[in-house]
C-alpha positions in Angstrom: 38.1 47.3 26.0 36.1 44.6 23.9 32.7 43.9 25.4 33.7 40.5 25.5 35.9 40.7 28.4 32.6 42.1 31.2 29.6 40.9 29.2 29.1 37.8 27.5 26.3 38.3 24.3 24.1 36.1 26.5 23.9 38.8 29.7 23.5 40.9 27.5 20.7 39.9 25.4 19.0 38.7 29.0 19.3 42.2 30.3 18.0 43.6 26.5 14.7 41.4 26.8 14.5 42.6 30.7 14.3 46.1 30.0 12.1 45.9 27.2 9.6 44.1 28.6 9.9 46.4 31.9 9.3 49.2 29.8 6.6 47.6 28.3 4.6 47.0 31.6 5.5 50.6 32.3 3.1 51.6 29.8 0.5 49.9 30.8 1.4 51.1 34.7 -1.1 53.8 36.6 2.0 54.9 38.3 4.5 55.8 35.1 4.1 58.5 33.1 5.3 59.0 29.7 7.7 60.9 30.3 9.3 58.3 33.0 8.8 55.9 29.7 11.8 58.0 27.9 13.6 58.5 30.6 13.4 55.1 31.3 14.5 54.2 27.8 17.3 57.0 27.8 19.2 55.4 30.4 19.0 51.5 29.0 20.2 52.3 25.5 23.0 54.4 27.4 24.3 51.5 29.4 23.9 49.6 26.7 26.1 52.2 24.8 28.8 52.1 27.5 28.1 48.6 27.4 27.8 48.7 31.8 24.5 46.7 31.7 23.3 48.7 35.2 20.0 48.1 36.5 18.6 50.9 35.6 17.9 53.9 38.3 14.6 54.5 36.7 13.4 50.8 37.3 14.5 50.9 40.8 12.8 54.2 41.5 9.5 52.4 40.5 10.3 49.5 43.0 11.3 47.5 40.8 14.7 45.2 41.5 16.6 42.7 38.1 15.8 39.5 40.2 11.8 40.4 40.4 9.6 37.6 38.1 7.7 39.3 35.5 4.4 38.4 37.6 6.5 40.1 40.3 6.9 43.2 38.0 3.4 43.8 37.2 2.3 43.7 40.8 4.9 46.2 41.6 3.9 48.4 38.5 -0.2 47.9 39.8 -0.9 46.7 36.2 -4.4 45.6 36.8 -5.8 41.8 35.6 -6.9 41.9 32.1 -11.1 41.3 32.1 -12.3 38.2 31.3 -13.9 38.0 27.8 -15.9 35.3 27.5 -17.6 36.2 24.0 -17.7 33.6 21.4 -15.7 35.5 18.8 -12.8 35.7 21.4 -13.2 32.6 22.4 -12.9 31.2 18.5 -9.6 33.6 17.9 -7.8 32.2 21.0 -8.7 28.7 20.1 -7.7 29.7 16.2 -4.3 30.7 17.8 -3.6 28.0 20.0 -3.9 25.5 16.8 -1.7 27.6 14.9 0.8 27.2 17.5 0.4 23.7 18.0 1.1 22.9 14.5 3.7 25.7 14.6 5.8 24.1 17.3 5.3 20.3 15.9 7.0 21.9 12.2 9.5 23.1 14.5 10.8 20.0 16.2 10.4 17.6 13.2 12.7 20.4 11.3 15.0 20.5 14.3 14.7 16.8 14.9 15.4 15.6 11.1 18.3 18.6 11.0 20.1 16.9 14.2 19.8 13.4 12.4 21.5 14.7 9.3 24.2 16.3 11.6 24.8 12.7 13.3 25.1 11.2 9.5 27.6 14.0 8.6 29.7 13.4 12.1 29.4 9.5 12.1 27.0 9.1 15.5 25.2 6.5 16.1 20.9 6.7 15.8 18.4 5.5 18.2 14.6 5.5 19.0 13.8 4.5 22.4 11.1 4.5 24.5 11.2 4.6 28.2 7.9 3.2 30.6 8.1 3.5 34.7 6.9 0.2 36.3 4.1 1.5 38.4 5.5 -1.2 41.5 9.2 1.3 41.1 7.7 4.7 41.2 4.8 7.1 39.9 5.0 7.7 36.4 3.4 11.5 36.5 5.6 12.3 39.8 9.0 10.9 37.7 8.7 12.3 34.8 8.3 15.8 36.5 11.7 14.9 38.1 14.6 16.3 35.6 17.2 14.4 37.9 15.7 11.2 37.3 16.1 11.2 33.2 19.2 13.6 33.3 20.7 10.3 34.9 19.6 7.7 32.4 21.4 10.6 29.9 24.4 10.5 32.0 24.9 6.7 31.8 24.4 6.8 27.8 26.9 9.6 27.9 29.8 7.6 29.8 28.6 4.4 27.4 30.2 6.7 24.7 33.3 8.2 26.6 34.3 5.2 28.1 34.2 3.8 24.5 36.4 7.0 23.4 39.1 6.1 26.1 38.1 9.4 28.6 38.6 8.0 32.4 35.7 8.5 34.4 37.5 11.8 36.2 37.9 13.5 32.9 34.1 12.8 31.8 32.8 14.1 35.5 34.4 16.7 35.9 35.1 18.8 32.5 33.1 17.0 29.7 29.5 18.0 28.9 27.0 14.8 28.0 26.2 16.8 24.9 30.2 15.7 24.1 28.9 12.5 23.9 25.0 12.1 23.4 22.6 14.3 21.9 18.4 13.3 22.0 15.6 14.8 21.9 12.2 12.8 23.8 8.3 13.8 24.5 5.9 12.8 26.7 2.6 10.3 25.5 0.2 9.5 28.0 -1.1 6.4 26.2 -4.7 5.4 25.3 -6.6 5.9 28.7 -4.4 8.9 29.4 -2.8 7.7 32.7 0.1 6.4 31.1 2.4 8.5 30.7 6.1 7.8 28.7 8.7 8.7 26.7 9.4 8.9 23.2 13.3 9.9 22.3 15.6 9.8 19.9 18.9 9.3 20.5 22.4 10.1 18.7 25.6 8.4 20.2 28.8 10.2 19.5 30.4 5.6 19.9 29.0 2.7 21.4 30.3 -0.8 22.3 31.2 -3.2 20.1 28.4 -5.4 21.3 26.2 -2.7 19.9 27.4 -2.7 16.5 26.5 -6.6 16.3 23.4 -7.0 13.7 20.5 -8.3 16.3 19.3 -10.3 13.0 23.2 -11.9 12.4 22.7 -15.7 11.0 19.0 -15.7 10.2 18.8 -16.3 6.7 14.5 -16.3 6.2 14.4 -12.5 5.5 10.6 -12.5 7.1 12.0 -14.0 10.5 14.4 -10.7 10.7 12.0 -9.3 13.4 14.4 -7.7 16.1 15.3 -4.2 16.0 16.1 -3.9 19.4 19.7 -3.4 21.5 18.7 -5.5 24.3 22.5 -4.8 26.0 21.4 -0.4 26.5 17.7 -1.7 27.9 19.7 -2.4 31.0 20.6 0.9 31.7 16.9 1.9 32.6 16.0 1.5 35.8 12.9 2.8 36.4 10.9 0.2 34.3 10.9 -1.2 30.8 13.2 0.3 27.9 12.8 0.1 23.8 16.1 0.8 22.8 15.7 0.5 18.9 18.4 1.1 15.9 17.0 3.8 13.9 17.6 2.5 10.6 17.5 5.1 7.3 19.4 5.5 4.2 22.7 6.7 5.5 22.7 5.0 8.9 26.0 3.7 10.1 24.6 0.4 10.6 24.3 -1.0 7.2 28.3 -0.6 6.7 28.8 -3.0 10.4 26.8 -5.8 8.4 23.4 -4.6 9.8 20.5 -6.3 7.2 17.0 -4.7 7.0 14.6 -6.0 9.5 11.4 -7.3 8.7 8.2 -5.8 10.4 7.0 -8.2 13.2 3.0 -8.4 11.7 3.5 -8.3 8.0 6.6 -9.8 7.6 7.9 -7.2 5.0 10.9 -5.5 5.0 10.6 -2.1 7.0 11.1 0.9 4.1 14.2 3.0 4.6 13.7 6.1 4.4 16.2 9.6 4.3 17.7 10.4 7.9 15.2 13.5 8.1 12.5 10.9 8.0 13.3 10.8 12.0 11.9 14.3 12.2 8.3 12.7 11.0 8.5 10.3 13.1 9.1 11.7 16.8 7.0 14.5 15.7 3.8 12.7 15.3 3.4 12.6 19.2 3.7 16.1 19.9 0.1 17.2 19.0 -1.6 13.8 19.9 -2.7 15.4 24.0 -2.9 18.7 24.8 -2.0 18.3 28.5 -1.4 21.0 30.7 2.5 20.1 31.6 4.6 22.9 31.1 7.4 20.5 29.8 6.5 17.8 27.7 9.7 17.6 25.9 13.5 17.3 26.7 16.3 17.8 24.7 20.1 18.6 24.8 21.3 22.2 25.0 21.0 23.4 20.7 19.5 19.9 19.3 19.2 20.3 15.4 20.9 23.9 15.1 24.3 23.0 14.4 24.1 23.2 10.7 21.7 26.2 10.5 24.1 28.2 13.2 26.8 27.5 11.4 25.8 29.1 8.4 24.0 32.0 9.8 27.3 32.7 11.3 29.1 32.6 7.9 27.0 35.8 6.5 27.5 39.3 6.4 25.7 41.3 8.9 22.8 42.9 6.2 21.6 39.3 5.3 21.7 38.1 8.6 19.3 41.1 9.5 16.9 40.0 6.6 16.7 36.9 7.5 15.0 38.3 11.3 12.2 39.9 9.0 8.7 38.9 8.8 7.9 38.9 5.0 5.2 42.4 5.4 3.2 40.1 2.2 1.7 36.5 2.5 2.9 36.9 -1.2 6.6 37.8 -0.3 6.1 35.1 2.4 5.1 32.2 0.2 8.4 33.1 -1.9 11.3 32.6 0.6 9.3 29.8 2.2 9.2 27.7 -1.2 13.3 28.6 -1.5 14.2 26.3 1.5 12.4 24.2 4.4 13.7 26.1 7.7 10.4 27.0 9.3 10.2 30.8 9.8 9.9 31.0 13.5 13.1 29.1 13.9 14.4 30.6 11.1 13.9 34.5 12.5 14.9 33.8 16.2 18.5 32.1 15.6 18.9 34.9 12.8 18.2 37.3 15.7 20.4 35.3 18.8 23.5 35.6 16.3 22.8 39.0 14.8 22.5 40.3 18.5 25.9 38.1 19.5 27.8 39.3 16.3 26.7 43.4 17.1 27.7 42.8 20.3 30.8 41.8 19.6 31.8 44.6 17.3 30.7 47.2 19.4 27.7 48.1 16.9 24.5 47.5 18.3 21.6 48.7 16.4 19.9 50.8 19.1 16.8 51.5 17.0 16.3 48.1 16.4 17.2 46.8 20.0 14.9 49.7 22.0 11.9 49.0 19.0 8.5 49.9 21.7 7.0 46.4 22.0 4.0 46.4 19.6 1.0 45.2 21.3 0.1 43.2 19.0 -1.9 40.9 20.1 -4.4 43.6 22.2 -4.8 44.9 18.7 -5.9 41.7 17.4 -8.0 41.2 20.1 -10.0 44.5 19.4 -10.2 43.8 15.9 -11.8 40.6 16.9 -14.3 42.4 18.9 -15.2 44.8 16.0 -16.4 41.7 14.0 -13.3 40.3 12.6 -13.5 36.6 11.9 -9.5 35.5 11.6 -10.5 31.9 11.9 -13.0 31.9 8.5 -10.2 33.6 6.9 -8.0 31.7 4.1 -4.0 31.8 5.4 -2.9 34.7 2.9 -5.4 36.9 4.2 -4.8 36.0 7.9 -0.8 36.2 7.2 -1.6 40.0 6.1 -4.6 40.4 8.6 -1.9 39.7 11.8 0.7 42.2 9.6 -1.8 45.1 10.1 -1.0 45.0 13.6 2.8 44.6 13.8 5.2 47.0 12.7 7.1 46.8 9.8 10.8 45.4 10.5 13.3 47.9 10.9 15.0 48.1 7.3 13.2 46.2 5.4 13.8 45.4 1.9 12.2 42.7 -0.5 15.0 42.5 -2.6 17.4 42.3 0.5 14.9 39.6 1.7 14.6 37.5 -1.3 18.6 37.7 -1.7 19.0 36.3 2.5 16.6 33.6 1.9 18.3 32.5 -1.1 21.3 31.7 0.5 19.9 29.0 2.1 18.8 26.9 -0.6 21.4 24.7 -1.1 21.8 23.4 2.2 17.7 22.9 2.7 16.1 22.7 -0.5 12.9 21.2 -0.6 12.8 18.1 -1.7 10.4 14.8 -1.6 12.4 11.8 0.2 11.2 8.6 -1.4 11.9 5.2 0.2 14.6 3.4 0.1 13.7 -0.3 1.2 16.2 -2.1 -0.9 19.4 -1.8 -1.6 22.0 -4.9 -2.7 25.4 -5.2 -1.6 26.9 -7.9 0.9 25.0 -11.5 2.4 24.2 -9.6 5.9 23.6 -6.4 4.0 20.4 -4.8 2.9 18.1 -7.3 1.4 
């Protein structure tokens, strides 16, 4: 029987991740001896095997239950708090880190964000920037924006804009359509100048829209410098909560210029606005994910998979051996500054969709790579943090030796080959090249068309 028809690849990468991080904590447990380690290991790669995905015995024994939090885990295990360190060097490195993942997740998101647009372009959806402000008289702008219902609705009436467009009655779109059928976005939260006014930057891609929507706003103004409005004033309605800026994103494959749409002029100079490549919409939302460093937990919102359509789909489309390279961490900053100059998919998202769809795709075929699956969790960063105390400076240090400063302290992948490497990278060239997008600000055609 096909594991397809008990397990989905999704319970069972959940209960991977589970028991390897259990059997992490395990080691760091008072109460667990090694040998309880292998047992405990034993027994998961067995029901993985047999593809039963049972709570292990071994967990239990210790306590231990699959609904338990991993906070809840550690206290069961007695895994005493970490120490306090509050030397300077430490203090440096965690700061060090906490940059590189700032700037990390920001190259993320514009990749993801510029990747969705170029979807919409290739599917013919319609682009938007909007930005959405509470009227402090309505409601509490930090209590409503920690309210998922509240913006999940404004989604919802954008959703059934579009499938009311597509002729679905409103039974069909409540009760078996998903809004990511009809609307896809991706928004982040900006607190403003004085930092106590918090809204929301999103952009928006609408599978249709009403007819009313695909009227230029600038129709039958002939000065090109008075072409100032940029704005569908008929969506603003739908917020309720305050005041909406619901903008056409104009680039150089937009659906707009085709209805007639002309290029508006900037409201303080007068100038045409420059037209740049659809990817230029990852630039832009992406500029205010690093401008606070607030302590919410969820400063963005986006539909389920925004901007990994087109990556999936081809990660899907190779053989199993690339598709493992392409989950590798180059082991040289050398062999790492070669595949990252072949395309522009940033590494980390790069490494964990290769490693979702490897997992899925093993699955599948009954061919799990146990070895690489059950790999003992590293403790890297412990490692790091030693190092640091022994005098290490990793924040003085150029990035190639960082890049090979960090690989001293994780293992090396788990069939790794640089020619195997170089070859999955490579693959990916065509569709993500790098490439420098230049302006387009002018283009000539019809009298309402680009001018």
């Amino acid at each position: 029987m096909s594991n397809n028809a008990n397990h989905s690849a999704y319970e069972a990468a959940s209960y991977v991740a589970n028991c390897r991080s259990t059997l992490a904590l395990m080691e760091r447990s008072p109460l667990v001896t090694s040998e309880e380690i292998d047992a405990a290991t034993s027994e998961v790669t067995n029901h993985l095997v047999e593809t039963s995905l049972i709570y292990p015995r071994a967990f239990t024994a210790l306590g231990l239950n699959p609904d338990m939090t991993y906070h809840g885990r550690k206290t069961a295990l007695q895994i005493p708090p970490a120490k306090p360190d509050v030397s300077e060097a430490v203090r440096r490195f965690e700061q060090h880190m906490a940059s590189l993942s700032r700037e990390a997740r920001k190259a993320n998101w514009q990749f993801r964000i510029g990747e969705e647009a170029v979807w919409a372009v290739e599917n013919g959806w319609y682009p938007f920037f909007v930005t959405l402000t509470v009227n402090r008289e309505r409601a509490n702008p930090f209590d409503l924006w920690k309210k998922t219902e509240v913006w999940q609705d404004w989604i919802r009436a954008l959703a059934w804009v579009a499938a009311e467009q597509l002729g679905y009655s409103w039974r069909e779109y409540k009760d078996k359509l998903s809004t990511r059928n009809f609307v896809r976005y991706f928004g982040t939260l900006e607190f403003g100048k004085n930092q106590d006014n918090p809204h929301m930057h999103f952009i928006v891609f609408m599978r249709e829209v009403p007819p009313t929507w695909k009227r230029c706003p600038n129709r039958n103004i002939a000065d090109p410098s008075r072409r100032i409005n940029q704005r569908c004033l008929e969506a603003e309605s739908l917020w309720p909560w305050g005041w909406c800026d619901f903008r056409y994103f104009r680039h150089s494959q937009d659906p707009w210029a085709p209805l007639g749409f002309v290029t508006p002029a900037h409201k303080e100079t007068l100038a045409a606005i420059p037209i740049h490549d659809p990817r230029s919409a990852g630039a832009y939302v992406g500029k205010y994910l690093n401008k606070e460093d607030k302590p919410w937990k969820y400063r963005t919102k986006n539909s389920r998979g925004f901007g990994l359509d087109r990556l999936k789909n081809h990660l899907q489309s190779l053989r199993l051996e690339l598709l493992h390279a392409l989950t590798w961490r180059p082991l040289k900053h050398s062999s790492h500054l070669s595949v990252t100059m072949t395309h522009i998919v940033p590494s980390a998202v790069l490494r964990s969709l290769a490693k979702s769809i490897l997992f899925s795709r093993q699955w599948a075929e009954e061919a799990l790579d146990m070895e690489m699956w059950m790999q003992p969790n590293s403790h890297a960063y412990p490692k790091m943090l030693k190092s640091v105390r022994a005098g290490q400076k990793p924040h003085r240090m150029d990035s190639a030796d960082f890049y090979d400063w960090v690989g001293q302290h994780l293992p090396a992948p788990h069939g790794y080959c640089d020619h195997t490497l170089d070859l999955a990278h490579s693959t990916l060239a065509f569709g993500w090249s790098r490439y420098r997008t230049t302006p387009a600000s002018k283009i000539s055609g019809l009298r309402h068309g680009y001018t």
